[in-house]
C-alpha positions as CSV (number, residue, x, y, z in Angstrom):
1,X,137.0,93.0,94.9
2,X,138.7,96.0,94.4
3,X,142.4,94.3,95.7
4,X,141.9,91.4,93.0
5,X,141.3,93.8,90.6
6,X,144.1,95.9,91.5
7,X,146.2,92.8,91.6
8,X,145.0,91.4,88.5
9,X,146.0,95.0,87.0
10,X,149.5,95.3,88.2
11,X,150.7,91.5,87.3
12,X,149.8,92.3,83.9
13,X,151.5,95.9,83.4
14,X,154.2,93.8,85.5
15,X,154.7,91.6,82.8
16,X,154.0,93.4,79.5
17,X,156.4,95.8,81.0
18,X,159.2,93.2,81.9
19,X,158.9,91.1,78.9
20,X,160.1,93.6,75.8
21,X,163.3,94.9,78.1
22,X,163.9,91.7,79.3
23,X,163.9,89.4,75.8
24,X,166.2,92.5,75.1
25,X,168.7,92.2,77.2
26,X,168.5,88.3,76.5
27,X,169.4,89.2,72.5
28,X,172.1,91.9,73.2
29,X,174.0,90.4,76.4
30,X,176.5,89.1,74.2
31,X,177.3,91.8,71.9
32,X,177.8,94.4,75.1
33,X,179.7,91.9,77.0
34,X,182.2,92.1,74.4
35,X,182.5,95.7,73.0
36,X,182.9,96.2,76.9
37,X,186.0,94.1,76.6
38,X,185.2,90.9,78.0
39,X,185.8,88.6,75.1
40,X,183.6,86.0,73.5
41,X,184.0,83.4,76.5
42,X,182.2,85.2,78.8
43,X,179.9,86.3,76.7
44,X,179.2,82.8,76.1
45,X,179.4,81.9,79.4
46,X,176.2,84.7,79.9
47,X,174.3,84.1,77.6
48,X,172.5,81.1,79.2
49,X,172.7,82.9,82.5
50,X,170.6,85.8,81.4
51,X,167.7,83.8,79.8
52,X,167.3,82.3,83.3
53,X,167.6,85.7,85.2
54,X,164.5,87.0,82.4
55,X,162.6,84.1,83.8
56,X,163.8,85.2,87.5
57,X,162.6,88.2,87.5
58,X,159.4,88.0,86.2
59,X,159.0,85.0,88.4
60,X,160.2,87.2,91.3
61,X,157.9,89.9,90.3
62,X,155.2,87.6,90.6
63,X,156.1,86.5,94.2
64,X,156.4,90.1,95.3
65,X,152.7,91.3,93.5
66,X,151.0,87.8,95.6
67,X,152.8,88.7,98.9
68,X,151.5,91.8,98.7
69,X,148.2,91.4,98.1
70,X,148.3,89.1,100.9
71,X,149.7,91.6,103.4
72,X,146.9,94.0,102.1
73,X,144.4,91.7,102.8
74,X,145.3,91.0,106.2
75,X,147.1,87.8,105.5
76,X,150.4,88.5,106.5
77,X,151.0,85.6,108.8
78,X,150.6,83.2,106.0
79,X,152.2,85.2,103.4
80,X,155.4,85.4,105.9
81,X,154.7,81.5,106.6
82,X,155.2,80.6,102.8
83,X,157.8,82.9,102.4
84,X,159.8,81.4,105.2
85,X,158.9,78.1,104.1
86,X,160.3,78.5,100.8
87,X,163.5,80.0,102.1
88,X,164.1,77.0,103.9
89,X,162.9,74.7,101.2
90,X,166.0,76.9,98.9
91,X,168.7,76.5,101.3
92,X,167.4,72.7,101.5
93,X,167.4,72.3,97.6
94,X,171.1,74.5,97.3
95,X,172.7,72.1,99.9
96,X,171.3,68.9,97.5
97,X,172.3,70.2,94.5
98,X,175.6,71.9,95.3
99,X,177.1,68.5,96.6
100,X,176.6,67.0,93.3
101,X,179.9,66.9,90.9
102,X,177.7,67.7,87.6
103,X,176.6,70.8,88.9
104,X,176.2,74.6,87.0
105,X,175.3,78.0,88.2
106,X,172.5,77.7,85.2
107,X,171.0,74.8,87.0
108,X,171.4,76.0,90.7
109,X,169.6,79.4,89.1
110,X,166.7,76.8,87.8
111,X,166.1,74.8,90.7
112,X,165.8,78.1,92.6
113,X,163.6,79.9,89.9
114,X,161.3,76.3,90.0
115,X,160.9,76.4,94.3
116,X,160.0,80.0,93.9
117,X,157.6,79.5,91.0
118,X,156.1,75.9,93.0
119,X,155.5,78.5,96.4
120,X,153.9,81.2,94.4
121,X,151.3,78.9,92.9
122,X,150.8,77.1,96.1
123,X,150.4,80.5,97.6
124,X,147.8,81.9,95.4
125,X,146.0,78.0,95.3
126,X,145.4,78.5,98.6
């Protein structure tokens, strides 16, 4: 009882705490790519880029708080298990994707941000 509590606890400070630094760095990646000198292309070019990498991380952050209560409550086999699984299921999803001609970096981030989301809800489902 106490580990789901615990859990429960750190997801949420997780995500109160990544979502205010995060939605700002999403508004302000342009201006500072381009008083660093990079012109308005690449800021441009970012922009999208960065929304997805908010969404990675907390996503990510996620993953990491589930495998971890998993290896603290003695279920480290599975928790390794679904981790491998979705490694390979990336790599799988990468090779599709990346031998298509319409292809970005935006959507290659997307397709990996969804197969990480999908394995984190199957992980805690089960």
């Amino acid at each position: 009882v106490l580990v789901g509590q615990y859990f429960k606890t750190s997801c949420l400070i997780y995500v109160l705490c990544e979502l205010p630094v995060s939605i700002a760095l999403g508004w302000y990646i342009g201006p500072v790519l381009e008083a660093l000198g990079l012109g308005e292309s690449v800021a441009n070019l970012a922009i999208p880029f960065v929304w997805f990498q908010v969404w990675m991380n907390i996503v990510g952050g996620l993953q990491d708080g589930v495998l971890g209560l998993l290896e603290v409550a003695e279920h480290e086999l599975f928790a390794s298990f679904m981790y491998c699984l979705e490694c390979i299921a990336d790599v799988g999803l990468m090779w599709y994707f990346t031998n298509r001609e319409d292809v970005s970096l935006v959507m290659l981030g997307w397709v990996c941000s969804g197969s990480t989301a999908f394995f984190t809800a199957i992980s805690i489902l089960l």
